[in-house]
Rosetta silent file (secondary structure, phi, psi, omega in degrees, C-alpha in Angstrom):
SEQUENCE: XXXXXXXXXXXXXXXXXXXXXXXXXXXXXXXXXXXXXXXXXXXXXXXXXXXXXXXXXXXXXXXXXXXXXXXXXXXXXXXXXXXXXXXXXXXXXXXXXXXXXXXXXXXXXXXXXXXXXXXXXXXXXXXXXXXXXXXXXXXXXXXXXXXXXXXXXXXXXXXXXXXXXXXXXXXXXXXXXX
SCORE:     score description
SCORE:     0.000 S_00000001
   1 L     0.000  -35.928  179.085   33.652  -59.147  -11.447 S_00000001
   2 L   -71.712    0.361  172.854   34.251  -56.411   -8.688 S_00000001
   3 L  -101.364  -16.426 -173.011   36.256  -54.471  -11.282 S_00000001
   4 H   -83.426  -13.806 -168.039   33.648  -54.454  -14.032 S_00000001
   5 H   -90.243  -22.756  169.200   31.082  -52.973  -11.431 S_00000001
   6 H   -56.922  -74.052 -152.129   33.795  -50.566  -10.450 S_00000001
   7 H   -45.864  -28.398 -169.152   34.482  -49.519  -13.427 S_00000001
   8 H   -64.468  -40.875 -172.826   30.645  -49.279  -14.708 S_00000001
   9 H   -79.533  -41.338 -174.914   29.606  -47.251  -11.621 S_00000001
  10 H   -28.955  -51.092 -162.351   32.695  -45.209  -12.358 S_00000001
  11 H   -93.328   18.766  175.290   31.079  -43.931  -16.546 S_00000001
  12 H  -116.638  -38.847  163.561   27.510  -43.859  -14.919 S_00000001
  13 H   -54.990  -44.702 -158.604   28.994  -41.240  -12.104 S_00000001
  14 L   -72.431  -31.964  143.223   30.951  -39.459  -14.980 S_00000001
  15 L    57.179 -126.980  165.461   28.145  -39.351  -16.626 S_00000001
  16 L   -86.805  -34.582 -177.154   25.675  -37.965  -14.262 S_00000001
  17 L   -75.190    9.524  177.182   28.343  -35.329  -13.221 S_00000001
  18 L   -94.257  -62.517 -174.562   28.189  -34.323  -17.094 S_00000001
  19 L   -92.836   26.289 -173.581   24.373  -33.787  -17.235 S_00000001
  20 L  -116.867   90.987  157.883   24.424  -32.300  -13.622 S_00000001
  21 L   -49.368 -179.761  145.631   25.467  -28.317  -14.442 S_00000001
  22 L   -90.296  -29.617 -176.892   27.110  -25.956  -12.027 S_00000001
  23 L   -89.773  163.114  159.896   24.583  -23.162  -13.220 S_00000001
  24 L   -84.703  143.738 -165.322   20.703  -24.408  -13.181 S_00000001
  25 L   -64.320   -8.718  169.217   19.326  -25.569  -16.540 S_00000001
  26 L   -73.812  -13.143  177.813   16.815  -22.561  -15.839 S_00000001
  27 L   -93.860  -10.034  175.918   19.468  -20.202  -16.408 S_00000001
  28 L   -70.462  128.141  161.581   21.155  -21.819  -19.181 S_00000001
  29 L   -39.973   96.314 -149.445   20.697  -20.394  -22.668 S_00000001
  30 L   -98.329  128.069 -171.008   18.048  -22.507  -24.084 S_00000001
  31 L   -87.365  157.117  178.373   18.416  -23.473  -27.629 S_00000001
  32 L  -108.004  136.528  173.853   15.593  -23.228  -30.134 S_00000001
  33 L   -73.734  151.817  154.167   14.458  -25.655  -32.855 S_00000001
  34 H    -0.764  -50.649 -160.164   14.036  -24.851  -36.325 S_00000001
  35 H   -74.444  -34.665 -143.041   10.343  -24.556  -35.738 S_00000001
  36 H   -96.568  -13.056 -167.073   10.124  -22.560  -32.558 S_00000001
  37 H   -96.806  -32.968  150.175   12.954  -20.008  -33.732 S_00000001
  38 H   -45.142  -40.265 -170.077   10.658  -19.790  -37.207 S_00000001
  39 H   -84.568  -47.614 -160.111    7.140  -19.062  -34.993 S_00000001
  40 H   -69.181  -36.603  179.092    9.319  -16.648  -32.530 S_00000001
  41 H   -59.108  -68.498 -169.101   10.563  -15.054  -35.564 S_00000001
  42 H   -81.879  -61.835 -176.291    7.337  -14.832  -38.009 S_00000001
  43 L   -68.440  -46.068 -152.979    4.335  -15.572  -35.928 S_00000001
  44 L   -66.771  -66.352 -177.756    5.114  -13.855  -32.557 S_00000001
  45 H   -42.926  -90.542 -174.362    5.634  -10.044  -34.383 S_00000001
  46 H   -44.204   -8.265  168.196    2.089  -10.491  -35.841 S_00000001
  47 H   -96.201   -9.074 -173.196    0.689  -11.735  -33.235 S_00000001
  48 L  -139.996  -15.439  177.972    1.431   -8.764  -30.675 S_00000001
  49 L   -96.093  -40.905 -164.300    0.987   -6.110  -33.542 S_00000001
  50 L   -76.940  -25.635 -150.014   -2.680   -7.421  -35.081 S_00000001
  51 L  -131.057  -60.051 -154.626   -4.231   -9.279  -32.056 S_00000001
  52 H   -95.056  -17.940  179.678   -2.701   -9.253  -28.434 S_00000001
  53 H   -62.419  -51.253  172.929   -1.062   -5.379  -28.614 S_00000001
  54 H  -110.803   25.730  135.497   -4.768   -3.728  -29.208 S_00000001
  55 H   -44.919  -81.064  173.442   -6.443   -6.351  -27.128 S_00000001
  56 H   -11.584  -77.516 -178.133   -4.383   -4.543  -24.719 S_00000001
  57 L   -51.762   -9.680 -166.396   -4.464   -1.201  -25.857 S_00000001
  58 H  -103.385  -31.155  159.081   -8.474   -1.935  -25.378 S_00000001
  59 H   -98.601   14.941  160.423   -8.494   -2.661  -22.409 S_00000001
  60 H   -88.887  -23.348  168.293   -6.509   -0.519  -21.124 S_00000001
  61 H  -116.384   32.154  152.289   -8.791    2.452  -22.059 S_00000001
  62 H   -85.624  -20.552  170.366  -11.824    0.679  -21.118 S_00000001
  63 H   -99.636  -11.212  159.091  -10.567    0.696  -17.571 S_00000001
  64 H   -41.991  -77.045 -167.576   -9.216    4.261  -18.399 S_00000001
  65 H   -56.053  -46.429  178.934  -13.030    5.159  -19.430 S_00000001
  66 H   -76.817  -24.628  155.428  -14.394    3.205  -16.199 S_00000001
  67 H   -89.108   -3.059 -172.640  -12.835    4.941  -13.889 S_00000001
  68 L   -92.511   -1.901 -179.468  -12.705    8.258  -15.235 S_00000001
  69 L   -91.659  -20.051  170.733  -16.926    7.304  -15.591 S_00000001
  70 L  -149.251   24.917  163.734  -16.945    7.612  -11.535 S_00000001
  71 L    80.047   16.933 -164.184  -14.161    9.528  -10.614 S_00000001
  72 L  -107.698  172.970  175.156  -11.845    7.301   -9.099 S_00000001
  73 L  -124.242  178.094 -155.167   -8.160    7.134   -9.570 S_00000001
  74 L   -90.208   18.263 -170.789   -6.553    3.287   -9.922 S_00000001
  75 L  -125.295   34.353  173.242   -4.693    3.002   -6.592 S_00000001
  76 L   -95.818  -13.185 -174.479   -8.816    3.731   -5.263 S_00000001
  77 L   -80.888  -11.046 -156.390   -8.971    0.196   -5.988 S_00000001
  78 L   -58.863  140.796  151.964   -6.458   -1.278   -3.768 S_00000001
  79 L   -88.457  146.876 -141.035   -8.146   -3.138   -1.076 S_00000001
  80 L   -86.310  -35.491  157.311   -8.487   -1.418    2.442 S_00000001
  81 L   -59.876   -9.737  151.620   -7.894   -4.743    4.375 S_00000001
  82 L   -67.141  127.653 -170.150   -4.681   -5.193    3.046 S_00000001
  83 H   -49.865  -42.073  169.290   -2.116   -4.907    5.839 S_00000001
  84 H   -26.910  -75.500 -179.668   -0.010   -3.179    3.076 S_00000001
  85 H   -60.433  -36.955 -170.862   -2.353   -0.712    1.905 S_00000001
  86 H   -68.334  -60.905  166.349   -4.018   -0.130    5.046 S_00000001
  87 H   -19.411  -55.491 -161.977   -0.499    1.254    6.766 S_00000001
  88 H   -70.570  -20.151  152.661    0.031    3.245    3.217 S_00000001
  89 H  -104.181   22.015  157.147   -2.938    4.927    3.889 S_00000001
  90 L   -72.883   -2.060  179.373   -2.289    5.689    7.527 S_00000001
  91 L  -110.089    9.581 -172.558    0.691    7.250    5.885 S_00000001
  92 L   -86.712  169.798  176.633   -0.864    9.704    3.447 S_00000001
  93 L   -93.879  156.663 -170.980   -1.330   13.029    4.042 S_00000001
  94 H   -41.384  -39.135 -173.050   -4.611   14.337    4.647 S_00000001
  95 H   -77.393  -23.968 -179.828   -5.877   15.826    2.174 S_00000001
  96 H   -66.488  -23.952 -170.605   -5.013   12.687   -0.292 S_00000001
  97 H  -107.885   -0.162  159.589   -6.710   10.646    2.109 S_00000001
  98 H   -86.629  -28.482 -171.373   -9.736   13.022    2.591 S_00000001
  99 H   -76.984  -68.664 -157.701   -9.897   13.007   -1.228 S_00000001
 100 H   -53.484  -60.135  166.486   -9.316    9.351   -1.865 S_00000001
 101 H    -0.106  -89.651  149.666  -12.518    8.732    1.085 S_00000001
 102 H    14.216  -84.686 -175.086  -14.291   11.377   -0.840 S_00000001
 103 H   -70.609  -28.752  162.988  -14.070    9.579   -3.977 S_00000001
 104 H   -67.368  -28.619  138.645  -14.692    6.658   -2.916 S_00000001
 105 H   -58.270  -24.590 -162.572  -18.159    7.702   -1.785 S_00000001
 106 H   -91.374   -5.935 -164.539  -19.322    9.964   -4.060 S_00000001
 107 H   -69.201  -59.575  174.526  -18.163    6.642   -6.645 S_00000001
 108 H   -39.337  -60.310 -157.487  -20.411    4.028   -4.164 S_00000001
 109 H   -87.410  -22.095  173.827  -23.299    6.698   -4.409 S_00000001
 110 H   -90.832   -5.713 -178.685  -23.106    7.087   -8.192 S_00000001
 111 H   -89.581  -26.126  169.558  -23.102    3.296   -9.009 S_00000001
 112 H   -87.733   -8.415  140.320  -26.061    2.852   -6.901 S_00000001
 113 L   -53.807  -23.242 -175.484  -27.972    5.729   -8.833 S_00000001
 114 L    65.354    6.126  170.941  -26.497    4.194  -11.770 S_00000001
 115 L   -96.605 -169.363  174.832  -25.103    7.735  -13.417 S_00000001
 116 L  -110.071  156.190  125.350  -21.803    9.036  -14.389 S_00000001
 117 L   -43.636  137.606 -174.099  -19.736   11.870  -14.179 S_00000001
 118 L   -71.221 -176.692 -164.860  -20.304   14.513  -16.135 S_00000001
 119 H  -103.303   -4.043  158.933  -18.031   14.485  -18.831 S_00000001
 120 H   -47.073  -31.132 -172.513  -16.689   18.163  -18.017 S_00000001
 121 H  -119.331   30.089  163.423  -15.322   16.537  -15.272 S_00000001
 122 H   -94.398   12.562  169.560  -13.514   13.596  -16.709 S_00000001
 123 L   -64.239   52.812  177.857  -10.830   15.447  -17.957 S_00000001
 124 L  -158.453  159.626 -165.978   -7.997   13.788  -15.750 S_00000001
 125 L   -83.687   95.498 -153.013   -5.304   11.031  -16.017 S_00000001
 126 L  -116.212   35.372  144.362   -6.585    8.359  -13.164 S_00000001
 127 L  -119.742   38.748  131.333   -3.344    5.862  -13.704 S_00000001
 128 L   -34.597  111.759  172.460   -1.779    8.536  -11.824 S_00000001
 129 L   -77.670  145.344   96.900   -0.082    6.593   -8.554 S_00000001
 130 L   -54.518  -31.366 -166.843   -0.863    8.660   -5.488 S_00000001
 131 L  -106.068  -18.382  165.280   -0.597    5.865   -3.469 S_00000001
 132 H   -51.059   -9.473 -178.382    2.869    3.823   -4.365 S_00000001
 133 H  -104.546  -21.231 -170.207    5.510    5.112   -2.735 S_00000001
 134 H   -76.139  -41.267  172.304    3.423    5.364    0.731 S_00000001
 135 H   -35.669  -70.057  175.264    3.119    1.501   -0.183 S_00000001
 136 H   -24.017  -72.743  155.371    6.682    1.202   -0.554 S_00000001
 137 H   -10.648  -66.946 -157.556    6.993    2.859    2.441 S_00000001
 138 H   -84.274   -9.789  142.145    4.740    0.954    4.348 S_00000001
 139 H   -11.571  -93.526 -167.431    6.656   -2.188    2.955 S_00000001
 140 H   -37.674  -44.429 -162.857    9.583   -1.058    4.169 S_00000001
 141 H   -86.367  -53.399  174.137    8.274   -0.234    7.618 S_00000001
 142 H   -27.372  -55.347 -165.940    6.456   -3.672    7.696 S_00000001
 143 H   -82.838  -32.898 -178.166    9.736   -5.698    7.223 S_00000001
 144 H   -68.602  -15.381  171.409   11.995   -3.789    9.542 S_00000001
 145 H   -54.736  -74.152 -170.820    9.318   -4.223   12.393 S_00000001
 146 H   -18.136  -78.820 -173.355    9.543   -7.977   11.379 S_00000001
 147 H   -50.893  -25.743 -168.644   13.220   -8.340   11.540 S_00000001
 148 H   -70.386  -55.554  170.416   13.129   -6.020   14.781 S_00000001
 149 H   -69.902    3.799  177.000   10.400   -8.365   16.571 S_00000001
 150 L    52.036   50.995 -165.666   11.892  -11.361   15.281 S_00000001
 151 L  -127.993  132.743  174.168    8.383  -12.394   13.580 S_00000001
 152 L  -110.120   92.021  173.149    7.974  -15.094   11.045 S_00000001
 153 H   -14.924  -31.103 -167.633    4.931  -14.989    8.941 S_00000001
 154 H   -99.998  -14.487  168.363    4.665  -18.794    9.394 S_00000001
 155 H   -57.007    0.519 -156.051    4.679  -18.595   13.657 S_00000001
 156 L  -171.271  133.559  163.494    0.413  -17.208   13.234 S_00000001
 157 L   -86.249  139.381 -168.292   -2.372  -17.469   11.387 S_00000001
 158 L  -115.955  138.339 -165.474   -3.747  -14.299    9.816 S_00000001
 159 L  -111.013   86.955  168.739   -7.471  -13.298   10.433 S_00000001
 160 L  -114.138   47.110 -179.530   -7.943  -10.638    7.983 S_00000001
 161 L  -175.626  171.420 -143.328  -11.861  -10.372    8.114 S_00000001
 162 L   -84.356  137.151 -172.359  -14.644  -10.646    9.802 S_00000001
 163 L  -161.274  142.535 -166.638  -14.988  -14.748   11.498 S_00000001
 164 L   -90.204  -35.008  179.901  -17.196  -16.434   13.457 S_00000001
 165 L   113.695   12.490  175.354  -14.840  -18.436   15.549 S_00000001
 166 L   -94.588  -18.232 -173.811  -15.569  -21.887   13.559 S_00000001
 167 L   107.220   17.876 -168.386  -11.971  -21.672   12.154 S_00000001
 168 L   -90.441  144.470  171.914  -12.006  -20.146    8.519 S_00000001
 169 L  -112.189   31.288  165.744   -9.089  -18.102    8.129 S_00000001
 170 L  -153.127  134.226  175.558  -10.612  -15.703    5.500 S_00000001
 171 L   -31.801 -173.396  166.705  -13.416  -13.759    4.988 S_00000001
 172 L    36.655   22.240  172.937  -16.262  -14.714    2.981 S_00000001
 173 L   -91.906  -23.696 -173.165  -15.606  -18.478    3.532 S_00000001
 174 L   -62.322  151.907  168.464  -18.080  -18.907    6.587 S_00000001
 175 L   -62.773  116.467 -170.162  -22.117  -19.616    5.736 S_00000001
 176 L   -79.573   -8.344  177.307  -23.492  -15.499    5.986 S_00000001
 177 L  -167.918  159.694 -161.465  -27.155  -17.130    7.068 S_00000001
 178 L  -107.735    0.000    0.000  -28.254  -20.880    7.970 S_00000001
């Protein structure tokens, strides 16, 4: 009896070492059925030229129009309480960061007025990065401090806003009035 249980465990190991790759099945070339290699074929193409391509294309120059409608350029958007961002713009140079300020004010003050720019002066390309490579940068500088200080993101909780001292460990989670 101890040989048929060898032997049993033996083709149940051989098996499992059969449907057990050396690569991970996410990396494997994944075959397609009939159906799905018919839809990827027929449906997909017509589907990104009729419906999701100028979906796209629409919103990309509706956010095109809204910022070039108050003067901003797209890396004006970044938020200034990200440790990221906030370094990259301690690294610009002045006048980009007298500008971006700038715009970011006179942008604040026309949205609360409710106008626009005029449209003489919407002549400009605003998905122009100005500010990505000081990101990169400040990336860059971010991790080698890390590795230098021997600091592990998971050693500290990060307080990146305004807190009452009740324990929330994000802005805007706290009651703002009782």
């Amino acid at each position: 009896m101890g040989s048929f249980y060898r032997a049993l465990s033996k083709q149940l190991i051989k098996g499992y070492v059969q449907q057990r790759a050396v690569v991970p099945w996410y990396q494997q070339e994944q075959q397609l059925s009939l159906v799905e290699q018919w839809w990827k074929d027929t449906c997909y193409p017509v589907w990104f030229k009729y419906v999701k391509g100028p979906y796209e294309r629409y919103q990309y120059e509706h956010a095109v129009a809204e910022l070039r409608g108050y003067g901003l350029m797209f890396d004006d958007q970044h938020n200034d309480k990200d440790p990221i961002v906030e370094r990259a713009i301690e690294l610009l140079p002045h006048d980009l960061a007298v500008g971006r300020h700038r715009r970011l004010m006179r942008a604040f003050e026309m949205n609360t007025k409710k106008t626009h720019l005029p449209v003489e002066e919407q002549n400009y390309d605003p998905m122009v990065p100005y500010l990505a490579p000081f990101m990169e940068e400040a990336k860059f500088q971010m991790q080698e401090e890390q590795e230098l200080l021997n600091f592990h993101p998971w050693d500290r909780r990060l307080y990146s806003g305004p807190t009452t001292g009740f324990g929330e460990t994000s802005p805007y989670t706290c009651f703002s009035c009782w």
